[in-house]
C-alpha positions as CSV (number, residue, x, y, z in Angstrom):
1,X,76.0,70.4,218.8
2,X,72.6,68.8,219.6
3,X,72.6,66.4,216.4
4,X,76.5,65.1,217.4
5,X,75.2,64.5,221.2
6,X,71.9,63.0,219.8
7,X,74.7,60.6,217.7
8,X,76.8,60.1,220.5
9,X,73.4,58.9,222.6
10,X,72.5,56.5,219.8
11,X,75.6,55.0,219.3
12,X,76.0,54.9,223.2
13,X,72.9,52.8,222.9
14,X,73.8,50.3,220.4
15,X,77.2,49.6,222.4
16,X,75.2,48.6,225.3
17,X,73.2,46.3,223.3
18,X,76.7,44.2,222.1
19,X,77.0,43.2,226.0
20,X,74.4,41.6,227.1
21,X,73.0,42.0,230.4
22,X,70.8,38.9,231.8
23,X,67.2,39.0,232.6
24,X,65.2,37.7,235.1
25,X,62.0,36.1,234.9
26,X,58.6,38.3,235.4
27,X,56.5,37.5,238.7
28,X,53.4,37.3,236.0
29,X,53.3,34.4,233.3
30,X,55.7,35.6,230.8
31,X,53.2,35.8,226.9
32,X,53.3,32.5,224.9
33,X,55.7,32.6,221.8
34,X,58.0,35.9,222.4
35,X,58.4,38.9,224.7
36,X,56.4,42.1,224.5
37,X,56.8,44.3,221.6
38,X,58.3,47.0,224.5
39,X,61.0,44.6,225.3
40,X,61.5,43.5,221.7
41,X,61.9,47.3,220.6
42,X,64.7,47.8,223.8
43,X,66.7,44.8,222.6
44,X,66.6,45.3,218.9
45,X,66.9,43.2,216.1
46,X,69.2,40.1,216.8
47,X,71.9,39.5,214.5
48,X,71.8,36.9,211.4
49,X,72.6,33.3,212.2
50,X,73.6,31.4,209.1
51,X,71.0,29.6,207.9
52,X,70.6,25.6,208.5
53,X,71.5,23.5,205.3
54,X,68.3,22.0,203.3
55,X,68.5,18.6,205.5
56,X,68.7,20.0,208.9
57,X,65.4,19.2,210.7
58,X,65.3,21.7,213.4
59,X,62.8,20.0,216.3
60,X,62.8,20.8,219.8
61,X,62.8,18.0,222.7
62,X,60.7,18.2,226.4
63,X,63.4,16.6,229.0
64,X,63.5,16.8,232.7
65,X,66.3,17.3,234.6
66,X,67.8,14.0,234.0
67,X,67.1,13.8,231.1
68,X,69.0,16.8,230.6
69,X,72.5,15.5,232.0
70,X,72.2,12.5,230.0
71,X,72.3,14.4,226.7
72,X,74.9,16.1,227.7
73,X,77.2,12.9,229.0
74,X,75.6,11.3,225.5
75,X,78.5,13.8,224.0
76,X,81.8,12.1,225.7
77,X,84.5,13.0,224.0
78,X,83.3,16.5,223.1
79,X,83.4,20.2,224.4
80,X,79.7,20.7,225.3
81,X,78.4,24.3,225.5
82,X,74.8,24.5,227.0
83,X,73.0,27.9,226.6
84,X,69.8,28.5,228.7
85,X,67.5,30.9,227.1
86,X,63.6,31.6,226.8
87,X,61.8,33.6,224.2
88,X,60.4,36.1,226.8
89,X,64.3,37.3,227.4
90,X,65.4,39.3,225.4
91,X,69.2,39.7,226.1
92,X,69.0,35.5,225.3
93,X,67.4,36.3,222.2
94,X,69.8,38.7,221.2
95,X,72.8,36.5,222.0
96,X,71.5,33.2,220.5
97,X,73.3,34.3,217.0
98,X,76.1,34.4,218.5
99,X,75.8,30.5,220.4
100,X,74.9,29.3,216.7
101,X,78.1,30.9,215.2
102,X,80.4,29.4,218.1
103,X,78.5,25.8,217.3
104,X,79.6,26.1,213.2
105,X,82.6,27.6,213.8
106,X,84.1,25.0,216.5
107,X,82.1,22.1,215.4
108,X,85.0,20.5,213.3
109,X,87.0,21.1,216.6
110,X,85.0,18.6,218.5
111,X,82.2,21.5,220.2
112,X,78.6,20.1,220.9
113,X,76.2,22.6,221.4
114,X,73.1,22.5,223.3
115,X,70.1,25.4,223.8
116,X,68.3,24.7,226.8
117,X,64.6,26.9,226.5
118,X,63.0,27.6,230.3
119,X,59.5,28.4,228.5
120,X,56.8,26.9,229.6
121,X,55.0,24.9,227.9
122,X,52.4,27.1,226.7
123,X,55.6,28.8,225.0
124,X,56.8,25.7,223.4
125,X,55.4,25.9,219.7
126,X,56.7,29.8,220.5
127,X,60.2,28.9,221.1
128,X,60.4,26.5,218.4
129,X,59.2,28.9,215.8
130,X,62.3,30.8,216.9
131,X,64.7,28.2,216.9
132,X,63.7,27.8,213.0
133,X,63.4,31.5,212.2
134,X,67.6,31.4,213.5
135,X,68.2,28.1,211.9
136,X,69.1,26.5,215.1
137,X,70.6,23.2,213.5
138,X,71.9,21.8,216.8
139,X,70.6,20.0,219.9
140,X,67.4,22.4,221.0
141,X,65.6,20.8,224.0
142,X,62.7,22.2,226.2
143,X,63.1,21.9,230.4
144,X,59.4,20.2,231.4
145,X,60.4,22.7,234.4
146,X,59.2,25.6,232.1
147,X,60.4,28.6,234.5
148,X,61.1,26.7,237.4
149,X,63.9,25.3,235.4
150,X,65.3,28.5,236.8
151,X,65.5,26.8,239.9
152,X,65.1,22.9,239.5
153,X,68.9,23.0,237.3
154,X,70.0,25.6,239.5
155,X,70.9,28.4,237.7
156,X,73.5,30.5,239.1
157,X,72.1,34.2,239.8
158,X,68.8,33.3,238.9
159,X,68.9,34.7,235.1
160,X,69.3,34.3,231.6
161,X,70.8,33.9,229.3
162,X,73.1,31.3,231.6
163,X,75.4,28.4,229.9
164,X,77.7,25.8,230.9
165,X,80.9,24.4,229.5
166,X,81.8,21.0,230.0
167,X,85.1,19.2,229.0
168,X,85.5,15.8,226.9
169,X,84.9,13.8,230.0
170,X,81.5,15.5,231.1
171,X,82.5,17.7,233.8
172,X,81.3,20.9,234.5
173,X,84.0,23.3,234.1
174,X,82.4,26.8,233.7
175,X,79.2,28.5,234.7
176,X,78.8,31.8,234.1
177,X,75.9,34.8,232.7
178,X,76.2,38.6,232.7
179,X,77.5,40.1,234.9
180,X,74.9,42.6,236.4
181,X,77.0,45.7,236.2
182,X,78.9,44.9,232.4
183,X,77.0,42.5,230.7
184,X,78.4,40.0,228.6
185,X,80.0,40.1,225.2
186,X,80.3,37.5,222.9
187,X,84.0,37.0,222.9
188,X,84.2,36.6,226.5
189,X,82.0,33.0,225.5
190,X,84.2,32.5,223.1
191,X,87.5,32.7,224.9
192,X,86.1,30.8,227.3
193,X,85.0,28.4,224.5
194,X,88.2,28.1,223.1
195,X,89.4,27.2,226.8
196,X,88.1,24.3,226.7
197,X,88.9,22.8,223.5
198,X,92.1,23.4,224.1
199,X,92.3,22.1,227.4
200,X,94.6,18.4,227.1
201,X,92.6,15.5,226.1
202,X,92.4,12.5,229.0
């Protein structure tokens, strides 16, 4: 009886960690290249992303806010999905698979995705190396806001992961992260996703 509740327990545990809850930033500099090895034991291993193909240069841009809102009007004509993440989260780590396998799969369908990292900038060449460990081959940019991007793009709830969806004419249409008390699961993205591609084109 105690082996099939220890069972239950685990797999109890490894449900929880398909919806992801979001994370707030630390009051104390979050370490430069990745979260602690605590936080990277709670999360677990993320899942595989497919890897980039052998010309994909995988590079990741500093841009301000502006900056920011011109690379994503730079995609008219497109579905743009926007994740905010930084290496020190966790949950955003363990969902960034996922964002890769929505930008492949709807990519042919007109979906432009762009990852958004709030490190600072000590955490750059950290955030990076994780973009290429994933084989991030789409847009990856770096807010000069390191943490305070948080605040400066106005991030709804104050945590990450966090993304946007905006329609073929570069309107906001979605903004949305975990919810505190269920998380969120990959599907729900996609749904969502799929929403908006096929919403009627104007």
């Amino acid at each position: 009886m105690a082996a099939a509740w220890r069972d239950f327990g685990m797999a109890a545990t490894m449900a929880a960690l398909v919806t992801v809850a979001g994370c707030t930033p630390e009051p104390t500099a979050p370490p430069a290249g990745g979260e602690t090895a605590a936080a990277a034991a709670a999360t677990g291993p993320a899942s595989p992303a497919p890897a980039p193909a052998a010309t994909a240069e995988i590079t990741l841009k500093p841009v301000d806010k502006a900056q920011l809102e011109a690379a994503i009007q730079a995609h008219a004509g497109q579905v743009v999905l926007v994740d905010f993440w930084a290496t020190w989260c966790g949950p955003c780590k363990e969902q960034f698979p996922h964002t890769l396998e929505l930008a492949h799969k709807y990519r042919d369908q007109g979906l432009a995705v762009i990852s958004v990292s709030c490190d600072d900038a000590d955490g750059q060449a950290g955030a990076l190396e994780f973009l290429k460990s994933k084989g991030a081959d789409i847009e990856n940019l770096i807010s000069t806001d390191g943490i305070d991007a948080i605040d400066v793009l106005e991030i709804e709830g104050g945590a990450l992961p966090h993304y946007r969806i905006y329609d073929r004419q570069g309107k906001l249409v979605k903004s949305f992260g975990p919810d505190p008390d269920r998380g969120l699961s990959p599907e729900e993205i996609e749904v969502f996703v799929k929403e908006a591609l096929a919403a009627p084109k104007s």
